[in-house]
C-alpha positions in Angstrom: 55.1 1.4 -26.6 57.9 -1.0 -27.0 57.9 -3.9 -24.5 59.9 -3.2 -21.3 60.0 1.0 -21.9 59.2 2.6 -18.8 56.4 5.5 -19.8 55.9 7.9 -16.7 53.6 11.1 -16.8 55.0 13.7 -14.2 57.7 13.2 -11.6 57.5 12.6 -7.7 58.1 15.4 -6.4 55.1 17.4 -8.3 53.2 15.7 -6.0 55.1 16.2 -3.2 54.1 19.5 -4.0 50.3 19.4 -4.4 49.9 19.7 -8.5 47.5 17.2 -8.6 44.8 19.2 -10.6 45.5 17.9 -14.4 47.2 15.2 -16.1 46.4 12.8 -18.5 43.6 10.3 -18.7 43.7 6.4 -17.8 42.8 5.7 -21.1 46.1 7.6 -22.3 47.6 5.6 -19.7 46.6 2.6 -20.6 48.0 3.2 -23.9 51.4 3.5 -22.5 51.6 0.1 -20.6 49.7 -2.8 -18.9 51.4 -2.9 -16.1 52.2 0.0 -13.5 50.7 2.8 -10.6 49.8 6.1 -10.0 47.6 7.9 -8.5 44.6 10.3 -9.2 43.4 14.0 -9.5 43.4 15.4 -6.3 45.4 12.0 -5.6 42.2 10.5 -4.7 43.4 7.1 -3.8 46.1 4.7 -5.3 46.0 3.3 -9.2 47.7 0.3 -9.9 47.5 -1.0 -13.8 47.5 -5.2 -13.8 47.1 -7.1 -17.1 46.1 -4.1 -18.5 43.2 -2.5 -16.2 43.6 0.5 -14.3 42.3 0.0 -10.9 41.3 2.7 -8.5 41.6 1.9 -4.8 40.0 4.2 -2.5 41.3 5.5 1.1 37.7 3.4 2.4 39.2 0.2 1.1 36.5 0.1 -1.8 38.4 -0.8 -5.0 37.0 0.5 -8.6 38.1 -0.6 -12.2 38.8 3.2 -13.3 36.9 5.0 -15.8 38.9 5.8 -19.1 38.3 9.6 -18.2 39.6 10.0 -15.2 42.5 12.5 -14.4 45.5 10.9 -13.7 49.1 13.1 -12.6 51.5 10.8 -11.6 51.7 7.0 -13.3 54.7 5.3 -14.2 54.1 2.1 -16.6 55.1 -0.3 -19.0 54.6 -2.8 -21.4 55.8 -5.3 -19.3 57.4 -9.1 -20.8 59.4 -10.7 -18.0 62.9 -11.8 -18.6 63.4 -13.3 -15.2 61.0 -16.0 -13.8 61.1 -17.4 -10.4 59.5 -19.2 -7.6 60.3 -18.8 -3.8 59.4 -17.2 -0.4 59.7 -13.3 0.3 60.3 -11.2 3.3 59.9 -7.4 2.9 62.0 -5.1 0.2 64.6 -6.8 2.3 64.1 -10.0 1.2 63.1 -8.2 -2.6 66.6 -6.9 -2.6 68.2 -9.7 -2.0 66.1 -11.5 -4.8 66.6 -8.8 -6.6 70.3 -8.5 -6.8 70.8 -12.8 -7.1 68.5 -12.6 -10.1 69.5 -9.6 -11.6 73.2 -8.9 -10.5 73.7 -5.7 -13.0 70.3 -3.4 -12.2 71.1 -1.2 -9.4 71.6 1.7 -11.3 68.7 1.1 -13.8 65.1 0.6 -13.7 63.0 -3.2 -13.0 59.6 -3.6 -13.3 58.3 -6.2 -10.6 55.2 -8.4 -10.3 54.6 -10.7 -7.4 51.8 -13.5 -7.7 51.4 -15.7 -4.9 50.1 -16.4 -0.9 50.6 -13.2 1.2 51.2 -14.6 5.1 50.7 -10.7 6.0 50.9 -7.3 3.8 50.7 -3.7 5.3 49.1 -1.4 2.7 48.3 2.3 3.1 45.2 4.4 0.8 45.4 8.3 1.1 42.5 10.0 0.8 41.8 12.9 -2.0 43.1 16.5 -1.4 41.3 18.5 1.2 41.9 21.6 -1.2 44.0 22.4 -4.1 47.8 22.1 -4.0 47.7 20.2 -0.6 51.1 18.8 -0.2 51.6 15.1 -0.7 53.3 14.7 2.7 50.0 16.6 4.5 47.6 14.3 2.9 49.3 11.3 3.9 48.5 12.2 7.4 45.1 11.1 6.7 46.3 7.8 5.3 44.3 4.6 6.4 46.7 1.2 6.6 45.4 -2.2 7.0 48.0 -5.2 7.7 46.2 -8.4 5.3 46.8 -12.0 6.4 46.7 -15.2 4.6 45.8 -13.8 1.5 46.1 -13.5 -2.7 46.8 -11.2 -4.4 49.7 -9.9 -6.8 52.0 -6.6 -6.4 53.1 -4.7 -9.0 55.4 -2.0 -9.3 59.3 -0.7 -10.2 62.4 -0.8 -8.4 63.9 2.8 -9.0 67.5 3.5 -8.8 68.7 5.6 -6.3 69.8 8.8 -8.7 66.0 9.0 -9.8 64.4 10.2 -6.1 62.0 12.9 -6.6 61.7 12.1 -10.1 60.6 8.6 -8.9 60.6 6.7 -5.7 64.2 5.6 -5.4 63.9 2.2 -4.0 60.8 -0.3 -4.3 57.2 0.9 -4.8 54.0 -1.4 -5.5 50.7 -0.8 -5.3 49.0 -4.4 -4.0 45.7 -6.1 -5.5 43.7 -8.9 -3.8 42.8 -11.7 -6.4 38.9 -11.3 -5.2 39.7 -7.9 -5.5 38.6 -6.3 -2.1 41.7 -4.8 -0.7 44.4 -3.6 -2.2 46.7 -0.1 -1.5 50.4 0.8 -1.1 52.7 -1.6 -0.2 54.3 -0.8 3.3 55.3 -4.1 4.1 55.1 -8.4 3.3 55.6 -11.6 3.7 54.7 -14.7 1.9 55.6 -17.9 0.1 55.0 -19.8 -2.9 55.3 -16.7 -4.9 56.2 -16.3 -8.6 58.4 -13.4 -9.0 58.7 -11.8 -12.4 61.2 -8.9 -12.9 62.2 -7.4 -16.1 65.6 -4.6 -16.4 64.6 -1.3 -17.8 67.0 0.7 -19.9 64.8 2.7 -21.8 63.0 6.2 -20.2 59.9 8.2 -21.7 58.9 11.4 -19.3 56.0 13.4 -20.4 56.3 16.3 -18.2 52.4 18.6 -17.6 52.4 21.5 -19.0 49.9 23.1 -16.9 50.3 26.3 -14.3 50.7 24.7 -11.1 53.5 22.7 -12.9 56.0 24.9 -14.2 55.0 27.7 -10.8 56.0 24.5 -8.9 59.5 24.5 -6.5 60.0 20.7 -7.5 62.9 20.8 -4.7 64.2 17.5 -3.6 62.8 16.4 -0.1 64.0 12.8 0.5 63.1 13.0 3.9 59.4 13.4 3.2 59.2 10.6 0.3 60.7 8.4 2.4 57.9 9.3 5.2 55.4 9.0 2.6 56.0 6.1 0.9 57.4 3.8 3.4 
């Protein structure tokens, strides 16, 4: 994959859905990028993808470096190369937004791939727990999500910045998936703050979708339901 190509296996609102039961592998994945998130068969917990490892984090706060064989249908990643370098204090996709748009004045209507290094004074993460049976709608298992609020941490988020056109095929706005450096938490970024971050942040032009091919797929409504993503994701 070329540097700085956005690869993304299914679209949003499958699993808004419930088609959860197929995909790819993370070893497939992992072929696609370094750098990314995702989630699991029967969306058992969040993936995020840092330096190149696929990381499973579980709705007990247990994290696991993913086996290569695991089901995966939903990632979105990319070989990722910054091409904007910064240092500085963040407040919330508030304060990314702003960073964002001083940094990269021209993206609002494309893709960016973001990774945050640094001291976290406080992050809000969420885990979901698996599927309580097949084709359980997104929405319905995020009832059951656990969130723990972090303080004084490190850790690094990674994730994209989708423009607002792409909802339901994406999540239009910010979405990371947060990693402690000792690795012991880690989860869905609700909220942050911090300082002496390094942000990196690289424009993406260029889209590949894979779509599945399987039943529950293409017998799928795939309607747009922005209300729901947005109560989802945060």
């Amino acid at each position: 994959m070329t540097v700085n190509t956005l690869y993304q296996f299914s679209i949003l609102n499958a699993l808004m859905d419930g088609v959860a039961d197929e995909g790819i592998n993370v070893s497939t994945t992992l072929e696609s990028g370094d750098h990314g998130l995702g989630t699991f068969k029967h969306m058992d917990g969040e993936m995020i993808v840092l330096d190149g490892i696929a990381y499973q984090m579980k709705q007990d706060g247990s994290i696991l470096v993913a086996d290569p064989e695991m089901v995966v249908p939903f990632a979105m990643v990319t070989q990722f190369q910054p091409t904007q370098v910064s240092h500085g204090s963040l407040s919330g996709k508030d304060g990314l937004d702003l960073h964002v748009a001083e940094h990269l004045p021209n993206a609002r209507n494309i893709f960016v791939a973001i990774r945050i290094d640094g001291q976290f004074e406080h992050i809000t993460l969420r885990t979901v727990g698996k599927q309580e049976y097949s084709g359980e709608r997104l929405v319905d298992v995020g009832k059951r999500q656990v969130v723990r609020t972090l303080s004084n941490t490190m850790g690094t988020l990674v994730g994209f910045y989708s423009p607002g056109f792409s909802q339901g095929l994406s999540v239009a706005g910010y979405h990371l998936h947060f990693l402690e450096d000792n690795r012991r938490n880690g989860g869905h970024m609700l909220d942050f703050r911090g300082g002496n971050m390094q942000i990196s942040l690289s424009p993406i032009t260029k889209v590949e979708l894979e779509l599945p091919q399987s039943n529950g797929f293409n017998s799928a409504t795939l309607s747009a339901d922005a209300e729901n993503i947005q109560l989802v994701e945060g």
